[in-house]
C-alpha positions in Angstrom: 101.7 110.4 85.4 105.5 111.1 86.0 106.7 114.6 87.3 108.3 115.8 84.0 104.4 114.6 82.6 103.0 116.6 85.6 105.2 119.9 85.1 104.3 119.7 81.5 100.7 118.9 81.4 99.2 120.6 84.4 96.6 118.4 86.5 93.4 116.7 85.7 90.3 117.9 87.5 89.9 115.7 90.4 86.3 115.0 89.8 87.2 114.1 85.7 87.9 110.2 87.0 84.0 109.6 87.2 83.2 110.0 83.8 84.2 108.7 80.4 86.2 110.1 77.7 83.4 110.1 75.0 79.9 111.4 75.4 80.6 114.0 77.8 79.3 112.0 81.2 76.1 111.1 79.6 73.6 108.6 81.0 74.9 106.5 78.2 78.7 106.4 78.7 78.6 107.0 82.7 80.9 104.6 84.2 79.3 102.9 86.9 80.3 104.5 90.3 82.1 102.1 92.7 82.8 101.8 96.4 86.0 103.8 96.1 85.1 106.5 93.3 81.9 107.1 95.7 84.2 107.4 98.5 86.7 109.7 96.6 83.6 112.0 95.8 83.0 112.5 99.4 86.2 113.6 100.8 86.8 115.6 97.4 82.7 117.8 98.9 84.7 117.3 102.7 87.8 118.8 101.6 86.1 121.4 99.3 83.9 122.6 101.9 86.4 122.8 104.8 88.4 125.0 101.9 85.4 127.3 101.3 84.6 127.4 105.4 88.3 127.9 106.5 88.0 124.8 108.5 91.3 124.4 109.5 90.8 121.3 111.9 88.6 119.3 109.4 92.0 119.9 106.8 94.2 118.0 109.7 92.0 115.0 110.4 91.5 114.6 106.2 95.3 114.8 106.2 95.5 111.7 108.5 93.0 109.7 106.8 92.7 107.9 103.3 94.6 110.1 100.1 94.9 112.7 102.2 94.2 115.7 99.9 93.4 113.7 96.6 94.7 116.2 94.2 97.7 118.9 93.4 94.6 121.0 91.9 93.0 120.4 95.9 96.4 120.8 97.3 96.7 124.1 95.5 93.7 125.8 97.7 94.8 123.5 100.7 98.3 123.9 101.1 97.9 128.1 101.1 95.1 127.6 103.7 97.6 125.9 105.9 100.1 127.8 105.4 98.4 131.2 105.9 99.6 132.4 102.0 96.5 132.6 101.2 96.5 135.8 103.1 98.4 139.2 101.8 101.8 139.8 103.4 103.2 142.9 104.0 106.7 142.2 102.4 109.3 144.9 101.8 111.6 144.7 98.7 114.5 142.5 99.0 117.9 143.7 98.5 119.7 141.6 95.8 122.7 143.7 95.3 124.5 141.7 98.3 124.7 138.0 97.7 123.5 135.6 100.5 126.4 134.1 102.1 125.2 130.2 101.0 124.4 131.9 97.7 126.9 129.5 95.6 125.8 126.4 97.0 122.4 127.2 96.4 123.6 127.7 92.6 125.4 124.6 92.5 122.1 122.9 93.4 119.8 124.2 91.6 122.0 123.0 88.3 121.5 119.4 89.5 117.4 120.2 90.3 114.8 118.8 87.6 117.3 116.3 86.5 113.8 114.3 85.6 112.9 116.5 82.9 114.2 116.1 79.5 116.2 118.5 77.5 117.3 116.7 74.7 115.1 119.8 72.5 115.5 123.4 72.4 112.6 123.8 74.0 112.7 121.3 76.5 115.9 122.9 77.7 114.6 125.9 77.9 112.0 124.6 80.1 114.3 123.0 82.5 116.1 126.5 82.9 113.1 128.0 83.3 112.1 125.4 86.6 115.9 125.9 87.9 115.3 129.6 87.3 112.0 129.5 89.4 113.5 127.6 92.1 116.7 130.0 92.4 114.7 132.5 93.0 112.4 130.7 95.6 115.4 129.8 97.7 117.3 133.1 97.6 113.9 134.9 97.9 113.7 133.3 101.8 117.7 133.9 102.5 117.0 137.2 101.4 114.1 138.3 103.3 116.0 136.4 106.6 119.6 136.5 106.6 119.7 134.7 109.5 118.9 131.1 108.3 121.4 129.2 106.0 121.0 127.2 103.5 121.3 123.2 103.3 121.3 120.9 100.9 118.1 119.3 101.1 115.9 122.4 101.2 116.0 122.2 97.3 114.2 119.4 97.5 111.4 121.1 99.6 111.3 124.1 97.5 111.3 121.7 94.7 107.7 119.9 95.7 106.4 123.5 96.2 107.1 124.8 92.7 105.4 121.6 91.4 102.6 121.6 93.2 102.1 125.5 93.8 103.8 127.3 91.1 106.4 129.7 91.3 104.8 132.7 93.2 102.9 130.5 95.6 105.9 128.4 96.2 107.6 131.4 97.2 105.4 132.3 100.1 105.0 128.4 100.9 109.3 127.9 101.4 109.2 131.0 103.8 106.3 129.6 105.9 108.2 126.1 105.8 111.1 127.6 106.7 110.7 130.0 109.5 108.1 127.5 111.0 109.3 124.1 110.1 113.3 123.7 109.0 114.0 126.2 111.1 116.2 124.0 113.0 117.9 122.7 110.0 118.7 126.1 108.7 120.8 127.4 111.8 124.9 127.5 111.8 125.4 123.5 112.4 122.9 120.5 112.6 123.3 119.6 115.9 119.1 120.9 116.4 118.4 118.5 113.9 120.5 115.1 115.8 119.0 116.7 118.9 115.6 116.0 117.3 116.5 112.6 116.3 117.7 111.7 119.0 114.0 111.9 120.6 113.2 108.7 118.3 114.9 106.6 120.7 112.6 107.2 123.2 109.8 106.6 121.1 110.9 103.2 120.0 112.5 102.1 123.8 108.7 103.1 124.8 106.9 101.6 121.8 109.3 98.6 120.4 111.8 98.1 123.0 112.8 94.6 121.2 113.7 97.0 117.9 115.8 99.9 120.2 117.7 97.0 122.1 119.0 95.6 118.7 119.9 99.1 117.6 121.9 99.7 120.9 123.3 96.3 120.8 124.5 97.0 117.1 125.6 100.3 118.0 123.2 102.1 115.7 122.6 105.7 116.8 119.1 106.9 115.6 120.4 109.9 112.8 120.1 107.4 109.4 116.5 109.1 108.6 118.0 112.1 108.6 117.7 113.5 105.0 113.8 111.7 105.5 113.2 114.4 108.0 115.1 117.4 106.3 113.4 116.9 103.5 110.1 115.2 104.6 111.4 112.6 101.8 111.5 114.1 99.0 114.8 113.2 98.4 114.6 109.5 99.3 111.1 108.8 97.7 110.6 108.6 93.6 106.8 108.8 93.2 105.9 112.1 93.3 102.2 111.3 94.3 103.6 109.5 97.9 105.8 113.0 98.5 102.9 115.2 97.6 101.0 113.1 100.2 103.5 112.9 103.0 103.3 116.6 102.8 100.0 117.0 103.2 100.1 115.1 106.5 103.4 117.1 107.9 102.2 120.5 106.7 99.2 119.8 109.4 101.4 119.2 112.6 104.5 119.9 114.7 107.6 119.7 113.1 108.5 116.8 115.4 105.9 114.5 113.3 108.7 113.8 110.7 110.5 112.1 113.7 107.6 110.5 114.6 107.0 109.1 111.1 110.5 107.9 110.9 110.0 106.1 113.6 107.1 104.5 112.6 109.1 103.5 109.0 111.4 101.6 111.8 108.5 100.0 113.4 106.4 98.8 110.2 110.7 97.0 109.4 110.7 95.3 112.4 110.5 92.2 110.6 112.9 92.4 108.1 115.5 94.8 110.6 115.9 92.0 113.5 117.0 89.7 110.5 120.1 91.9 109.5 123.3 90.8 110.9 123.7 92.5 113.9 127.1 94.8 112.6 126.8 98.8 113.1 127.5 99.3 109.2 125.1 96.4 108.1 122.0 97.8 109.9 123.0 101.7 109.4 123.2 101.0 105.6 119.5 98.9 105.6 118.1 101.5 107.7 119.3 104.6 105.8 117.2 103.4 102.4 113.8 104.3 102.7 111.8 101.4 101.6 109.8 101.8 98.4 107.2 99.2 98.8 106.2 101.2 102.1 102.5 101.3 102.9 102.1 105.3 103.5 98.6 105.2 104.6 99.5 102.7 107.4 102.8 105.0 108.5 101.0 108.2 108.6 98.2 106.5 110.6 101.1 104.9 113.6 103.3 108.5 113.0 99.8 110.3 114.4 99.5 108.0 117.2 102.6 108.0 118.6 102.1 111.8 118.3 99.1 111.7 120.4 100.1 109.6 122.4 103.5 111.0 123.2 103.2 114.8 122.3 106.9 116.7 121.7 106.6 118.2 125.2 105.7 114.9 126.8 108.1 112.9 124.5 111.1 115.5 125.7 110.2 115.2 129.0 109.9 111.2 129.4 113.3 110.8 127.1 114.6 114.0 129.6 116.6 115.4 126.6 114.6 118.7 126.1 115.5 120.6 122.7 116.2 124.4 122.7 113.3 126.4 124.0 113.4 128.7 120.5 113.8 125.4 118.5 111.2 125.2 115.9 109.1 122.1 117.3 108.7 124.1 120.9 107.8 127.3 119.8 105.0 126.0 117.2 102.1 126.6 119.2 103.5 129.8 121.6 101.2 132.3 121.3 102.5 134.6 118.8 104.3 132.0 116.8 101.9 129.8 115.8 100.2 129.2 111.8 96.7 128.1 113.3 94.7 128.0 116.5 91.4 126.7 117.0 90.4 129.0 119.5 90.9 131.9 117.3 89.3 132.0 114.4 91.0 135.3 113.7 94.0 133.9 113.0 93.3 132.0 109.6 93.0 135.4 108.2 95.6 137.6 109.7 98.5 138.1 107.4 101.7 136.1 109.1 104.1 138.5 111.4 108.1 136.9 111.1 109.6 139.4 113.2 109.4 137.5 116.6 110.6 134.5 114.6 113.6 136.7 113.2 114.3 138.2 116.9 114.4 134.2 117.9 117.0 133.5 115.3 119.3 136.3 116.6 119.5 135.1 120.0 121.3 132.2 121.3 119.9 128.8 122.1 118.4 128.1 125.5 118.4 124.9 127.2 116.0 124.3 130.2 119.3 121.3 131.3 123.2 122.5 130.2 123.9 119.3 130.0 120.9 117.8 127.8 122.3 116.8 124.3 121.6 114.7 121.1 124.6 112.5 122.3 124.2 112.8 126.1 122.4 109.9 126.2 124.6 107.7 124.1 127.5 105.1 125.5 130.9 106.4 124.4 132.2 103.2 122.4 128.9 104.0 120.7 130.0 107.5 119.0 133.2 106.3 118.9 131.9 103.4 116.5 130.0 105.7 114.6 132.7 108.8 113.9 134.9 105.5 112.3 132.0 104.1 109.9 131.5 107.8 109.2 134.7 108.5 108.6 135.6 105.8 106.8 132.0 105.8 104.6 133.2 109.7 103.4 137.4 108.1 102.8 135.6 105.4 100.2 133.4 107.6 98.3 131.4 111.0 99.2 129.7 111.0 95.8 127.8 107.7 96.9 126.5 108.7 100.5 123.7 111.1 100.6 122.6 114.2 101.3 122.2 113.0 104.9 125.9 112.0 105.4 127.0 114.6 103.5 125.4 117.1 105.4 126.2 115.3 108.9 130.1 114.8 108.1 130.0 118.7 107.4 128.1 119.7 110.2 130.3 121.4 113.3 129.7 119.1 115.6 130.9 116.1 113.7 134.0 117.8 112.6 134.9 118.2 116.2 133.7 114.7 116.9 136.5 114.1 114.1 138.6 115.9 115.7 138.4 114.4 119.7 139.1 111.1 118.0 142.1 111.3 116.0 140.7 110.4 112.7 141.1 113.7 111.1 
């Protein structure tokens, strides 16, 4: 079923599969129950019962394993576990009379959102509106209640998957848990937090697949092509709706590092196919941008947890020694105080989510535990050098055809000055 089918038609009852159409699930007309419809029955009781229980640890090994959370009408009592909306807020009222300051480009956005849904009807264009309607006011509803965060293009996307999945009132408590937890980092001034988090995946693939690192540094390939992967945990790269719906239930479980880690395993399962591209900076930037649709998601999520366990973010920072700001949003996830979940209080999965240390974090400045610990610090000159030029050049021959990703890059602060140092501006 396509999104626009989805949007339209609501979701079938996840245990509907194991019957036929006619004769009501009769003896007569049963279908006969298979390996994997047996299977799917089981984690459907798992899931239910960790829902009815709270059990928030049995929700993060399910998201790991299998289909993760089967269906949008699980994900709907799953997602609001997770995210603690399940609980009452104490909101105040949001001032509208003053516009956010991103509040145009938000607009601008939203008019090119559900460009999958028809409109050729009166009515069908009057549904559309309605979904750009409910998203509008899901974005400006979190800019609103923290001016502090901007907006970038990409968390359209995010907000996007919510309102299909969720709805619009859920969605709207969903975005600010996502946001003030999650994108933080990508919804700061510039999007140098974000490099400085991709720049971590070189350390996971010099540690993992040194073979795959040393081409990239012998081509000159700096790791920030999965950038709109991570920013929007794909849901601008990826067309089936069902994949994005499951990559989110894996991410919504974890630090929000484990995009990094996923788009590091998406290298990893290339391998292959990667050390058989010509070795030429724009050749293997331009393979390794497009997320590959014939990707085996099961088998990614399974390596992107491993690596995780294996190299946790503190552990990963410290082995790569390129730390990330102490308030960014992947080392403040489980400080006390700041965290969505913690098994060793059970409290927690029912106390209604305080942002205001969160909001006191985002009106401070950064901290570094080394000054001179960068996203580029680790990188050889001729390197950046290399890149700013493809970059540059890749925005000269046609801006419309890049990407959210180099979009938001080339207007980011630090590539502007990076532009600037190098005389190509």
């Amino acid at each position: 079923m396509t999104r626009a089918r989805q949007l339209h038609a609501g979701f079938h009852s996840p245990r509907s599969s194991s019957y036929s159409s006619s004769g009501g699930g009769s003896l007569r007309n049963r279908r006969p129950k298979t390996k994997d419809s047996l299977e799917k029955e089981k984690r459907i009781r798992r899931l239910d019962e960790a829902i009815v229980t709270g059990n928030i640890d049995e929700l993060r090994k399910l998201s790991v394993t299998g289909p993760g959370f089967v269906t949008d009408g699980i994900r709907r009592r799953a997602w609001p576990l997770l995210l603690r909306t399940h609980v009452p807020r104490r909101q105040a009222a949001v001032d509208t009379s003053v516009p956010h300051k991103d509040d145009s480009q938000v607009r601008l956005d939203v008019i090119r959102s559900f460009t999958h849904l028809s409109s050729e009807t009166k009515s069908q264009q009057a549904y559309k509106k309605q979904k750009q309607d409910e998203l509008l006011h899901v974005i400006l509803d979190v800019l609103q209640r923290h001016p502090k965060l901007s907006y970038y293009q990409g968390f359209h996307d995010v907000c996007t998957c919510l309102i299909v999945v969720l709805g619009k009132e859920a969605a709207t408590l969903a975005a600010e848990t996502l946001a003030m937890f999650f994108f933080r980092d990508c919804m700061l001034d510039n999007l140098e937090p974000v490099l400085e988090q991709l720049s971590l995946m070189t350390a996971l693939l010099k540690l993992e697949d040194p073979e795959v690192q040393e081409f990239l540094d012998r081509s000159e390939t700096l790791p920030f092509f999965p950038l709109s992967w991570v920013i929007t945990w794909c849901a601008h790269d990826l067309q089936d709706f069902n994949k994005i719906a499951r990559l989110y239930d894996f991410l919504i479980c974890f630090n929000p590092l484990m995009s990094v880690y996923m788009a590091a395993a998406v290298v990893m399962s290339r391998r292959e196919e990667l050390l058989e591209v010509e070795c030429d900076n724009a050749m293997v930037h331009t393979f390794l941008t497009k997320f590959p649709k014939s990707v085996d998601l099961e088998l990614i999520i399974s390596h992107a947890h491993q690596l995780y366990t294996t190299y946790p973010p503190e552990a990963l920072q410290k082995r790569s020694e390129n730390w990330l700001d102490e308030n960014s949003c992947v080392n403040t996830f489980s400080r006390p105080g700041m965290h969505l979940y913690d098994s060793a209080d059970e409290k927690i999965a029912s106390t209604p989510i305080d942002f205001t240390p969160i909001d006191e974090l985002l009106s401070k400045p950064r901290i570094k535990k080394e000054k001179d610990a960068s996203a580029l610090s680790k990188y050889p000159k001729n390197s950046l050098q290399l890149y700013r030029r493809n970059m540059a050049a890749m925005l000269a021959f046609s801006a419309a055809s890049m990407g959210t990703a180099a979009l938001l890059l080339l207007n980011s602060a630090m590539f502007r000055e990076w532009l600037a140092n190098s005389g190509l501006r």
